[in-house]
C-alpha positions in Angstrom: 186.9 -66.4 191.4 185.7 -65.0 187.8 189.1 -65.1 186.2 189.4 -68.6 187.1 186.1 -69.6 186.2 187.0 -67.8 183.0 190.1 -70.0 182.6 188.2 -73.2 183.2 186.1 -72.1 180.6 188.5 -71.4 178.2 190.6 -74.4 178.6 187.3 -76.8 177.8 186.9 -75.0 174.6 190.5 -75.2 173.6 190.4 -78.7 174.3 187.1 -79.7 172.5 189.3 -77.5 169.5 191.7 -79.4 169.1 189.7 -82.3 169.7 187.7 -80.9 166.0 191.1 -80.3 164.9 193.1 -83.7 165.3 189.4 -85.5 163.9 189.1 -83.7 161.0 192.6 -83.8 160.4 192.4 -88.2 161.1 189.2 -88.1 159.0 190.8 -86.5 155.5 193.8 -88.4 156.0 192.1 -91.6 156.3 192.0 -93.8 153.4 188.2 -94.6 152.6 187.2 -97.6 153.1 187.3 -100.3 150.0 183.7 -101.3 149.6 182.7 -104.5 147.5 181.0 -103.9 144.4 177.1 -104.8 144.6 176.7 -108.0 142.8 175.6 -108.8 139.7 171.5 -108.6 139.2 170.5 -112.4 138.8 169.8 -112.8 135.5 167.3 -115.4 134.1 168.3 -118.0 131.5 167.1 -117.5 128.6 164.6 -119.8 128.7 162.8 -118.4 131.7 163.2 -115.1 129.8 161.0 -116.7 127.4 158.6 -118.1 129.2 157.8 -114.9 131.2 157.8 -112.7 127.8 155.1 -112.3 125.5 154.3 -109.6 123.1 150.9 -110.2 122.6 150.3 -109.6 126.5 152.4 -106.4 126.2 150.6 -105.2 123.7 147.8 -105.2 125.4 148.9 -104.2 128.3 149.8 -101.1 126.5 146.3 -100.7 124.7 144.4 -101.3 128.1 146.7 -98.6 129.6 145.7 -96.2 126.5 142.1 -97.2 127.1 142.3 -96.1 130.8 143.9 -92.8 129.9 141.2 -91.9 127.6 138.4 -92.8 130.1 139.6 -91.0 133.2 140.5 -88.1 130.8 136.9 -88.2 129.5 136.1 -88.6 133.2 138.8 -85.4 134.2 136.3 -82.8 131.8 134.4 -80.1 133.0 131.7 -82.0 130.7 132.2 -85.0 130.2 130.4 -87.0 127.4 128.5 -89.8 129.2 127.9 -91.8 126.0 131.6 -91.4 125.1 132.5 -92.6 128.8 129.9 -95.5 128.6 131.9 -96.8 125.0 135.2 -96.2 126.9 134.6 -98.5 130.0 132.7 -100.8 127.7 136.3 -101.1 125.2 138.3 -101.0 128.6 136.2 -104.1 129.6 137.0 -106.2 127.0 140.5 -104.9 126.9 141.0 -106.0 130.3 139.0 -109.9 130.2 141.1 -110.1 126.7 144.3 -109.5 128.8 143.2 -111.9 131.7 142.1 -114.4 129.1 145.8 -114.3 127.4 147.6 -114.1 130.4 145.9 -117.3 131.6 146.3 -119.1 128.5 149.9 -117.8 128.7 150.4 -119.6 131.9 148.5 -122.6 130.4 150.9 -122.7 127.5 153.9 -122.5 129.8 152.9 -124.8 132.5 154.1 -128.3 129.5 157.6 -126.2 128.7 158.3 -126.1 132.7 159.4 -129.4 135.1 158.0 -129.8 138.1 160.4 -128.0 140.3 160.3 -124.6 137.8 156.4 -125.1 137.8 156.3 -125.0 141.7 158.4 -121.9 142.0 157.1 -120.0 139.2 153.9 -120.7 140.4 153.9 -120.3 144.2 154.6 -116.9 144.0 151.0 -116.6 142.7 149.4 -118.7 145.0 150.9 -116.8 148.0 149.0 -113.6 146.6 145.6 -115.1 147.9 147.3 -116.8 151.5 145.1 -116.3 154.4 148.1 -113.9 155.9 147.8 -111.4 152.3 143.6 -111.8 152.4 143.0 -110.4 155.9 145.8 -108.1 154.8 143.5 -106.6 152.1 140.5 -106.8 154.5 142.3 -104.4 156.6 143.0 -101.7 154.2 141.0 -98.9 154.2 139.6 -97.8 150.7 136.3 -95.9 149.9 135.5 -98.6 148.0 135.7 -101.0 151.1 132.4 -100.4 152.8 132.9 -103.7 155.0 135.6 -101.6 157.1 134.9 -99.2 159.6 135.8 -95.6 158.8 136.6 -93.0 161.4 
């Protein structure tokens, strides 16, 4: 009864052996399959490129980032100098409503080189950010800041 249980035995693992063997063997034999090549990114025509660059906006974009470094490194010191942190975030102010007033003028500015149908798409994406769907959204994150939501 043992030797035959044995043999059972052994015959189920030679099997599921040559069942690895003929599968790897069909496996690195096989041709790999021909994938298509992702396509191209969609590039914008040079006049949207236009329209959506500006190198007074990235320029101060970069000198608000630079401001922010400096404050929360200020902020990052055993010691930090309170009167230094108080110019910082007062420079990092007008950074910022300097860089919300250009970007807004920006869009001003583009708004007569657009038609109607380029104004509409360039422009919904903006008005989607404050749909009711993307405000409760934000209500129902939870940030330290939030003190409206209820924290565990």
């Amino acid at each position: 009864m043992k030797s035959r249980l044995i043999t059972i035995a052994l015959l189920i693992s030679l099997a599921f052996n040559i069942g690895f063997i003929i599968m790897f063997a069909y496996c690195s034999m096989r041709k790999p399959p021909k994938f298509m090549p992702p396509p191209p990114p969609k590039q914008k025509n040079e006049r949207m490129q236009k329209i959506t660059k500006n190198e007074e906006i990235l320029h101060l974009k970069k000198e608000n980032i630079e401001l922010r470094k400096s404050f929360f490194a200020e902020l990052a010191t055993p010691e930090p100098d309170m009167e230094k942190i108080a110019e910082l975030q007062i420079e990092l102010e007008k950074s910022q409503l300097a860089l919300e007033h250009k970007v807004l003028q920006h869009f001003i500015t583009i708004r007569g080189d657009l038609d109607d149908e380029e104004a509409a798409k360039f422009f919904n994406r903006f008005q989607n950010m404050y749909s009711e769907k993307n405000k409760k959204n934000l209500q129902n994150k939870r940030s330290p800041l939030n003190t409206d939501s209820k924290q565990p």
